[in-house]
Every structure is written in C-alpha cells, then in structure tokens.
C-alpha positions in Angstrom: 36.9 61.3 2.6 37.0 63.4 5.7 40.6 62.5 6.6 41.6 63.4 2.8 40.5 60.7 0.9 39.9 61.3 -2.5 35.8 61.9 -2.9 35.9 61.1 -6.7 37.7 58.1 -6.6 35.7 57.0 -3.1 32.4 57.0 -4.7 33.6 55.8 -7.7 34.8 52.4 -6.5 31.5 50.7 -6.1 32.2 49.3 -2.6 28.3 51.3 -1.5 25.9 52.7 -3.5 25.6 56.2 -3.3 24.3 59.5 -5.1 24.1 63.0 -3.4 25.0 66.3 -3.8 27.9 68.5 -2.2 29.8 71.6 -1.9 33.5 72.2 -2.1 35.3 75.2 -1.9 32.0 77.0 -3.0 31.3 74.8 -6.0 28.4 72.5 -5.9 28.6 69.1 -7.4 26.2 65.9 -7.7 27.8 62.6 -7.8 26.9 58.9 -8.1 28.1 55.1 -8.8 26.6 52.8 -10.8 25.1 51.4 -7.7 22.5 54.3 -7.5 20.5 56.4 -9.9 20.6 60.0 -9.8 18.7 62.3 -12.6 18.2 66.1 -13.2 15.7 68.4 -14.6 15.1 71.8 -15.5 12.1 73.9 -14.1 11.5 77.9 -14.3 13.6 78.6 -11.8 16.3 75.8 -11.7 17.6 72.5 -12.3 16.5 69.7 -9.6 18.3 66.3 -8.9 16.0 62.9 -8.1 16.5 59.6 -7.6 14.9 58.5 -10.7 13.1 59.9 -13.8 10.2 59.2 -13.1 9.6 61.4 -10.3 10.0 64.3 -12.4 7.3 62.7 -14.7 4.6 62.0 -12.1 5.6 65.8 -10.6 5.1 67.7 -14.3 6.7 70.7 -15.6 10.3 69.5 -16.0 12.2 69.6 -19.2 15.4 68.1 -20.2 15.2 65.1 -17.9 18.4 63.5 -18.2 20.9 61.1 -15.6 23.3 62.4 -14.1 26.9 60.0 -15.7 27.9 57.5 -13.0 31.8 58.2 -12.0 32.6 61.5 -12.0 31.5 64.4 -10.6 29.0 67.0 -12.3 29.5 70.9 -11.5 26.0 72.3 -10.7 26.1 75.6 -12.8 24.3 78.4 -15.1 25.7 76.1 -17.7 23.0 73.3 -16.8 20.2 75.6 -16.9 
C-alpha cells in the first residue's frame, strides 16, 4: 500500500484479516474484511470503533451500535454522530 497499492482493494482481498482505522489526506476512514469484525458506537461526545459489539455492551452508555460493512471504506464524519 505504501509503494501505491490500492488500500481499498488490498484489504478487500481477503488474503489477511484486518480492521483499523486511518487517515488520508486529512479524512479519517475505518476499514475491514470479512476476516475481521469491526463495530461503532455513539457516546456524548463521539462515535468509537471496537472489535466486536459486545464490548460496547459490557462498557454501557453507547447507542446505535452497529458494524462497520466489510469491503469498503467508511468516512469517519459529523454525519456518523
């Protein structure tokens, strides 16, 4: 991905499993393959990403648990909150 790779299709093709969160060109995005589970919830305050639901569960206070679509990229924005 470094050498120019592209970072949608390289997590996308299921070779790994992988879920994280980046920056590009000062937009934030969270991304994952079908290998791994990646889930978000909205707090006062924000929207936070786990590995699975149930960590938001056993922590309280989060609404609108949901996972995050396997494949293609998700822009972290206002429009999440």
């Amino acid at each position: 991905v470094l050498d120019g790779e592209d970072w949608a299709r390289f997590v996308a093709d299921g070779r790994f499993s992988f879920a994280g969160l980046f920056v590009r060109n000062g937009e934030a995005f969270a991304i994952r393959n079908r290998q791994r589970p990646l889930y978000m919830g909205n707090a006062p305050g924000g929207v936070f990403f786990a590995s699975t639901a149930d960590i938001f569960k056993r922590a309280g206070g989060f609404a609108r648990v949901r996972e995050v679509p396997a494949g293609k990229p998700l822009k972290i924005d206002e429009s999440l909150l």
